[in-house]
C-alpha positions in Angstrom: -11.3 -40.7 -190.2 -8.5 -41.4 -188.1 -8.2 -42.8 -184.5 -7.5 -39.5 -183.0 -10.0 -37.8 -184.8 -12.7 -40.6 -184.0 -11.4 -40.8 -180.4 -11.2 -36.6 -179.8 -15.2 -37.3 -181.5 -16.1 -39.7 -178.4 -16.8 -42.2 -181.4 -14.4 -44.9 -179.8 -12.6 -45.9 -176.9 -9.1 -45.0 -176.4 -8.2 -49.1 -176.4 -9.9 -49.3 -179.9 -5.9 -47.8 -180.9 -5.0 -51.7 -180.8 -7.6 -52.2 -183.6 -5.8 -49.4 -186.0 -2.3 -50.7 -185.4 -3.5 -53.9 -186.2 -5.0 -52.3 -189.5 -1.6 -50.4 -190.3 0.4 -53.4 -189.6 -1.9 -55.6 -192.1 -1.9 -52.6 -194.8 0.5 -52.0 -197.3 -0.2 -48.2 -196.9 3.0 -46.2 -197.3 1.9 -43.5 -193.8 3.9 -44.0 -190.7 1.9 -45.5 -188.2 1.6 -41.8 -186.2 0.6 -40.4 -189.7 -2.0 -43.4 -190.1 -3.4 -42.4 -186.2 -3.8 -39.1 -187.2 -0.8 -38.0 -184.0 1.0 -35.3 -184.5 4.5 -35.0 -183.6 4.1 -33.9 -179.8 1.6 -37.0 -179.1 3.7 -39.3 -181.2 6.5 -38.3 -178.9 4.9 -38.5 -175.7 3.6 -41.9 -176.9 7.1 -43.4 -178.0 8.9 -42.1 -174.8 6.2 -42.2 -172.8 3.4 -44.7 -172.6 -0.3 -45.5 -173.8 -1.6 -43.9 -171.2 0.7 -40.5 -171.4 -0.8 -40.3 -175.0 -4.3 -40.9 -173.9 -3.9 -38.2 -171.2 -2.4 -35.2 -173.8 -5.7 -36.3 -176.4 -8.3 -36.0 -173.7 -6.6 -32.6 -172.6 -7.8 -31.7 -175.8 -11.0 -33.0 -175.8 
């Protein structure tokens, strides 16, 4: 599963998203990181221009 799937599941913590960029960045998987999140393009957006916490806002708005 992927972090927004696990996080939208209540399974972890929005902080555990340090954890699966540290994962991506010691992988040699060929996914973007978004792809590797499991973000589509709206929350990759709101993430890049925004911040952590804009992105944590939009997922739980989905909750």
């Amino acid at each position: 599963m992927t972090f927004k799937e696990k996080y939208l599941a209540g399974e972890v913590e929005f902080e555990a998203i340090d954890d699966y960029i540290e994962e991506w960045n010691n992988s040699s998987t060929d996914l973007t990181l978004a792809k590797f999140l499991g973000l589509d393009g709206e929350e990759e957006d709101v993430w890049i221009e925004e911040s952590d916490e804009a992105l944590q806002e939009l997922l739980d708005s989905k909750k």
